[in-house]
C-alpha positions in Angstrom: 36.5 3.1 -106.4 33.0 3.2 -108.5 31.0 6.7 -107.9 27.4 6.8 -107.5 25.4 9.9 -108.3 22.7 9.4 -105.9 20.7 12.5 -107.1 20.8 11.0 -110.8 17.2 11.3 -111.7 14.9 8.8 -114.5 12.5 9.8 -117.1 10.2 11.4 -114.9 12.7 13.2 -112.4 12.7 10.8 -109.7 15.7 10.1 -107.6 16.4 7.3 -105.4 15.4 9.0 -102.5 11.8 9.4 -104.1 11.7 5.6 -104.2 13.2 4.4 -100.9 10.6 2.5 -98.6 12.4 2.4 -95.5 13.8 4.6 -93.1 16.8 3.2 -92.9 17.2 3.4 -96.6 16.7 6.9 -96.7 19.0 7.6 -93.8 21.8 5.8 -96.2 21.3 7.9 -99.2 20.7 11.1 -96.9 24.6 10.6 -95.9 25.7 10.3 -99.2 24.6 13.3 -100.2 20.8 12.9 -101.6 19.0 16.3 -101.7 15.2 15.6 -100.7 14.6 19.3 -102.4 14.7 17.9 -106.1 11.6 18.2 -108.2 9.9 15.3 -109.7 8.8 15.5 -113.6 6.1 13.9 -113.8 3.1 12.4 -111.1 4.4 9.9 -108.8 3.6 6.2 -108.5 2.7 6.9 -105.3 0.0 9.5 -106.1 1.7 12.4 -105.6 1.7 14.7 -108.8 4.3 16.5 -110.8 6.8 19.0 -109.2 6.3 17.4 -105.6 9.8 16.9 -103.6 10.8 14.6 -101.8 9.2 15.5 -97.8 5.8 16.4 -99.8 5.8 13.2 -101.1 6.8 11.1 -97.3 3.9 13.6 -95.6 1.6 11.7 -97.7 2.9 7.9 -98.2 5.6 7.8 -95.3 5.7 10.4 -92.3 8.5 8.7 -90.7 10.7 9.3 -93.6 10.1 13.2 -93.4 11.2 13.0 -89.7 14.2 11.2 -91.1 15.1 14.1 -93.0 14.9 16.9 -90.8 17.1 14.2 -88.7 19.5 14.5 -91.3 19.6 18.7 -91.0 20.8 18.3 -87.1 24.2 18.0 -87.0 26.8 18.7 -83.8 30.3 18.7 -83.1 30.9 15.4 -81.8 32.1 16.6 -78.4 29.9 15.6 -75.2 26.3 16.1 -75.1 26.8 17.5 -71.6 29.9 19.3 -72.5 30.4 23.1 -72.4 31.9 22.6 -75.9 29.0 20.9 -77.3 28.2 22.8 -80.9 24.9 21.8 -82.5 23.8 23.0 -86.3 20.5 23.6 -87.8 20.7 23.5 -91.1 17.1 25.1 -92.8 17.6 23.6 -96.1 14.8 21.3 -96.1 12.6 24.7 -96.3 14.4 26.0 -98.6 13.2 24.6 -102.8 12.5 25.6 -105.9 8.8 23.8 -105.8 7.6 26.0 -103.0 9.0 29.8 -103.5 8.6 30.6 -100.1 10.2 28.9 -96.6 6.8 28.6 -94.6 5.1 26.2 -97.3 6.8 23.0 -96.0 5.1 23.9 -92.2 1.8 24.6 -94.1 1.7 20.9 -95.8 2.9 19.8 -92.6 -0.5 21.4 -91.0 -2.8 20.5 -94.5 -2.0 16.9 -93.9 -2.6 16.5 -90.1 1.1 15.8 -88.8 0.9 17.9 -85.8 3.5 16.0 -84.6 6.4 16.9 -86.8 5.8 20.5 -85.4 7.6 19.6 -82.3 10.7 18.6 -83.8 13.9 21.2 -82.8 13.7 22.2 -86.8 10.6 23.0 -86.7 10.4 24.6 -83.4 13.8 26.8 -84.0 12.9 27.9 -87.6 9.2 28.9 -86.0 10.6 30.7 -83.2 13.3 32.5 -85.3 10.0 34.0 -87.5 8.8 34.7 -84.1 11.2 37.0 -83.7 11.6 38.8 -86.5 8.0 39.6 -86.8 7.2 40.1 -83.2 7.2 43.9 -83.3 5.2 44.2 -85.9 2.3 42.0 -85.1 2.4 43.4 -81.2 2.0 46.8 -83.0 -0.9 45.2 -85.1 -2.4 44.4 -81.3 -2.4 48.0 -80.2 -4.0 49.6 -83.6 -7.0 46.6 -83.1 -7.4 48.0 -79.5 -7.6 51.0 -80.9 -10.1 49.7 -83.4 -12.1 47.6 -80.6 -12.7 51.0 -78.3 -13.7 53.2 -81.2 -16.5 50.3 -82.0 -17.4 49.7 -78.9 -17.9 53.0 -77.3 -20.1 54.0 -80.2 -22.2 50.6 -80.0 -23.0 51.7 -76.3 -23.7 55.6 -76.5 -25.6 54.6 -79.7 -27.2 51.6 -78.6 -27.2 51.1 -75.0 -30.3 51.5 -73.4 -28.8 53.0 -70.2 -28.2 56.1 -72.6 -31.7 55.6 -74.8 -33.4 56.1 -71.2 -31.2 59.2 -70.5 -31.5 60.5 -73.9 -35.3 61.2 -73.8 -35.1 62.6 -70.5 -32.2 64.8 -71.5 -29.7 63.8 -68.5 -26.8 62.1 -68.4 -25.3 61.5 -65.5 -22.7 59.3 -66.0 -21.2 61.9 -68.8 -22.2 64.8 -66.3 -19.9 63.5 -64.2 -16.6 62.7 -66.8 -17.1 66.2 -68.1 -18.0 68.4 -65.6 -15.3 71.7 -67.1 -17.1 71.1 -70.2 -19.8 74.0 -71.3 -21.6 71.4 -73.7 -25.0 70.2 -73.2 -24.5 66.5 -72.1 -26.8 65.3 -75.0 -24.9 67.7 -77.2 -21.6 66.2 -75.8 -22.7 62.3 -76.1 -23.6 63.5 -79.9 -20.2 64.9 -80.9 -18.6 61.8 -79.0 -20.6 59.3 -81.2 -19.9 60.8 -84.7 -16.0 61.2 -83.3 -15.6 57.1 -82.2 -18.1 56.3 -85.7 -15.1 58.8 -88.0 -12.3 57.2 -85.5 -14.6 53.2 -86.5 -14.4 53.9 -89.9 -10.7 54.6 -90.6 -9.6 51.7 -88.1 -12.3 49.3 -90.5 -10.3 51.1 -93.4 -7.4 50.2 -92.6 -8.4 46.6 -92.0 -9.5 46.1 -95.5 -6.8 47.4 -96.5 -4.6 44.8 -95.1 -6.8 42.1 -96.5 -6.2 43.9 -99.5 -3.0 43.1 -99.2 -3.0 39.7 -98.3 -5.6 38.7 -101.0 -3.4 40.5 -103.8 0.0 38.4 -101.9 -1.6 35.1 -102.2 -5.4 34.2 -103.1 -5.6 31.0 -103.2 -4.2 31.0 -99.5 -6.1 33.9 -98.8 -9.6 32.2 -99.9 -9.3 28.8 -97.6 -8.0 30.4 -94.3 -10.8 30.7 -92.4 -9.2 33.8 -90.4 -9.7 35.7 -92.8 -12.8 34.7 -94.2 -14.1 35.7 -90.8 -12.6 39.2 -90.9 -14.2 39.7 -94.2 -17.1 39.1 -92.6 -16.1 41.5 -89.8 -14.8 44.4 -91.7 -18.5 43.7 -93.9 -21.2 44.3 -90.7 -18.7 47.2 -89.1 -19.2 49.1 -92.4 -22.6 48.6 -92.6 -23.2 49.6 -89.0 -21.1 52.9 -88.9 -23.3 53.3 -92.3 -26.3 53.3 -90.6 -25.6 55.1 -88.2 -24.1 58.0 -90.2 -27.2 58.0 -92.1 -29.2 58.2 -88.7 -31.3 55.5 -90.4 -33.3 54.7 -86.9 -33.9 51.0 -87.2 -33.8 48.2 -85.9 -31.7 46.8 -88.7 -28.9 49.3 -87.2 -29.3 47.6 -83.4 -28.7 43.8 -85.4 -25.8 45.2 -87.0 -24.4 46.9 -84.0 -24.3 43.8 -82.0 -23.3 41.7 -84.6 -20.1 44.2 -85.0 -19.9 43.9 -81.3 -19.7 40.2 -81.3 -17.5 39.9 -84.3 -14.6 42.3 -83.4 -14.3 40.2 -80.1 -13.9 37.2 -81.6 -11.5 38.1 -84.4 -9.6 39.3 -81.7 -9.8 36.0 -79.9 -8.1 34.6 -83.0 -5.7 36.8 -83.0 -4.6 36.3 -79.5 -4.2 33.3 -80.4 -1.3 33.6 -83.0 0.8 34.7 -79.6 2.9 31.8 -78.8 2.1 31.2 -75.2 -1.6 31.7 -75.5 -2.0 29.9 -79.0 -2.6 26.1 -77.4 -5.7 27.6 -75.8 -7.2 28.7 -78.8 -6.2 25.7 -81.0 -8.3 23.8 -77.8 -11.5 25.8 -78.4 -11.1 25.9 -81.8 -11.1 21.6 -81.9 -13.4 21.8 -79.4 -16.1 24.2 -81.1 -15.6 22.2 -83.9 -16.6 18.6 -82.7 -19.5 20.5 -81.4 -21.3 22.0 -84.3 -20.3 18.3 -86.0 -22.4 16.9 -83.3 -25.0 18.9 -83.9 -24.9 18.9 -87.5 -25.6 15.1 -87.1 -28.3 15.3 -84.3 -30.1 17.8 -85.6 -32.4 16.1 -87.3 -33.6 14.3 -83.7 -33.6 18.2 -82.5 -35.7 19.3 -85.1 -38.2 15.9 -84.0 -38.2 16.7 -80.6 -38.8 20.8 -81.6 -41.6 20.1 -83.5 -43.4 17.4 -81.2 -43.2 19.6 -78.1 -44.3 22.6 -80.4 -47.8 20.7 -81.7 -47.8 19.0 -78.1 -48.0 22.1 -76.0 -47.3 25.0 -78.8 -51.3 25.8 -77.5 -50.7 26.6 -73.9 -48.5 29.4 -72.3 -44.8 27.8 -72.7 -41.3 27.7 -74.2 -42.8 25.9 -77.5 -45.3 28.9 -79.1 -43.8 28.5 -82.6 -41.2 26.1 -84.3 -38.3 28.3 -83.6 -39.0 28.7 -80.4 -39.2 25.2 -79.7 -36.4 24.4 -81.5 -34.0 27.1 -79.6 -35.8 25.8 -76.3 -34.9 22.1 -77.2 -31.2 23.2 -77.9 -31.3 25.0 -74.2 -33.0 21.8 -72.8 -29.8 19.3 -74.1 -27.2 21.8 -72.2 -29.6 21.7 -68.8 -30.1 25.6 -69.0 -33.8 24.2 -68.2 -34.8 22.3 -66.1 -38.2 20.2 -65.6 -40.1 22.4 -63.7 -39.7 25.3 -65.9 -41.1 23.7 -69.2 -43.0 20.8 -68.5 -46.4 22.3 -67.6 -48.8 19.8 -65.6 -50.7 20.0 -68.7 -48.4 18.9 -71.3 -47.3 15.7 -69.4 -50.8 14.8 -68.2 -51.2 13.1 -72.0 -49.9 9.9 -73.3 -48.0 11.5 -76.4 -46.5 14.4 -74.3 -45.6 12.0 -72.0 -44.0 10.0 -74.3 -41.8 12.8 -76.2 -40.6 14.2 -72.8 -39.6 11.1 -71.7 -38.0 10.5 -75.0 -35.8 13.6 -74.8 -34.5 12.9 -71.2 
């Protein structure tokens, strides 16, 4: 009987499995033994380039064949499927190539190339929940030292910006910390002083830490490091925390230092919005707001010119009488406000303004 190396490669390292068009084809020479891990030589007729495989190839050209191969990597027993004897294999090979160099870059140019879908196959799923586990501890762990971090930050934000404790400050009580420390022999102002540079030492080592760990991750892998948008944001984080607890170590008393404070304030939350949202049963949410947030600022990337129109019209319009539209920026944040119904007509349309053909015209425009 005639033998067929079906992983004999040509010139440029392609194999018949790199050249199959069908499904059903590549379903044939999967059971005869074609590995979908080989290497191509040289760039694809196809379009894809040198030292692609075979699934990097189908994610591109054919997405059915790459669901054909992790097809291929199920294997069972034969008994019953509802038999107590049923045994079912998953075989992680097609993570597994010399190409990639580590196991998670097949799910990453599964994510790159917007097939969602292939997530949900059992391979996928198993091989993602098996990570799960072995990392669990650890990124729980990373949870409780960001708490840690988000307390520290926040409890000197509010005893160093708050104006609750501004008010008490320049009349020297403090109830509120009266009241927590009442054994303590320390003047409350003296007490809310020593608390503050405590949570800014306790702010500073947490942020240390955290750029520490993008550190890390930059050194691991840059070029991953650079597009993930993650971290770009806790760059930006770990940036304004640092210049806040700067600031306020210096006692620089600006209002530069309140800006920075509540941009800290804001950031920290919402980093740790994206990291709730690495936890398995809360992660759909996220990816919701995420696509959602999204669409939005596309939206108003492509309106924005009609905002801007309307914005400056209301602001020459009515910019001279006591309204929302004193200055361009103004009426352009009052526009935006106006589009979401956070104001309605009685509260910006002054008798005034509507009384005249043109203003007549742009409000009735906008509605």
């Amino acid at each position: 009987m005639l033998q067929v190396d079906v992983n004999c490669p040509n010139f440029d390292g392609g194999t018949p499995l790199h050249y199959a068009s069908t499904k059903e084809m590549i379903q044939l020479l999967l059971k005869h033994g074609a590995n979908p891990n080989l290497q191509m030589k040289a760039p694809h007729p196809m379009g894809e380039g040198a030292g692609s495989t075979v699934f990097d190839m189908y994610l591109d050209t054919m997405p059915e064949g790459c669901l054909a191969i992790m097809n291929h990597y199920i294997t069972t027993n034969g008994m019953s499927v509802g038999g107590s004897d049923l045994k079912v294999t998953y075989d992680y090979a097609v993570f597994r190539s010399k190409s990639r160099g580590r196991e998670m870059e097949v799910l990453v140019r599964i994510v790159d190339t917007n097939h969602i879908d292939l997530l949900k196959h059992p391979i996928c799923e198993s091989f993602l929940h098996i990570k799960w586990l072995l990392v669990e501890r650890y990124f729980y762990a990373y949870i409780i030292f960001y708490l840690l971090f988000l307390v520290s930050l926040n409890g000197l934000a509010v005893l160093d910006l708050s104006p609750v404790f501004e008010d008490n400050k320049k009349t020297g009580k403090l109830p509120l910390l009266e009241a927590i420390d009442v054994t303590s022999k320390l003047h409350p102002i003296t007490g809310m002083v020593n608390a503050r540079y405590v949570l800014a030492i306790c702010s500073a080592v947490t942020v240390g830490f955290l750029a520490l760990k993008n550190l890390i991750l930059l050194l691991y892998s840059w070029r991953k490091f650079l597009t993930d948008i993650h971290a770009f944001f806790e760059l930006v984080l770990i940036g304004v925390c640092i210049t806040y607890v700067t600031l306020f170590l210096a006692d620089v008393d600006h209002e530069v230092r309140h800006h920075f404070g509540s941009i800290s304030l804001f950031c920290a939350w919402a980093n740790f919005t994206f990291l709730l949202g690495k936890v398995p049963q809360a992660g759909i949410y996220i990816i919701m707001i995420t696509r959602v947030t999204r669409e939005l600022l596309k939206f108003l990337f492509l309106y924005a010119s009609c905002i801007i129109g309307f914005a400056l019209c209301f602001h020459i319009v009515s910019g001279h009488l006591e309204s929302y539209f004193t200055d361009p920026l103004t009426s352009f944040v009052t526009t935006l406000a106006m589009m979401v119904g956070e104001l309605n007509y009685r509260d910006v349309f002054a008798p005034d303004m509507v009384s005249t053909w043109n203003g007549s015209l742009c409000s009735t425009l906008l509605l």
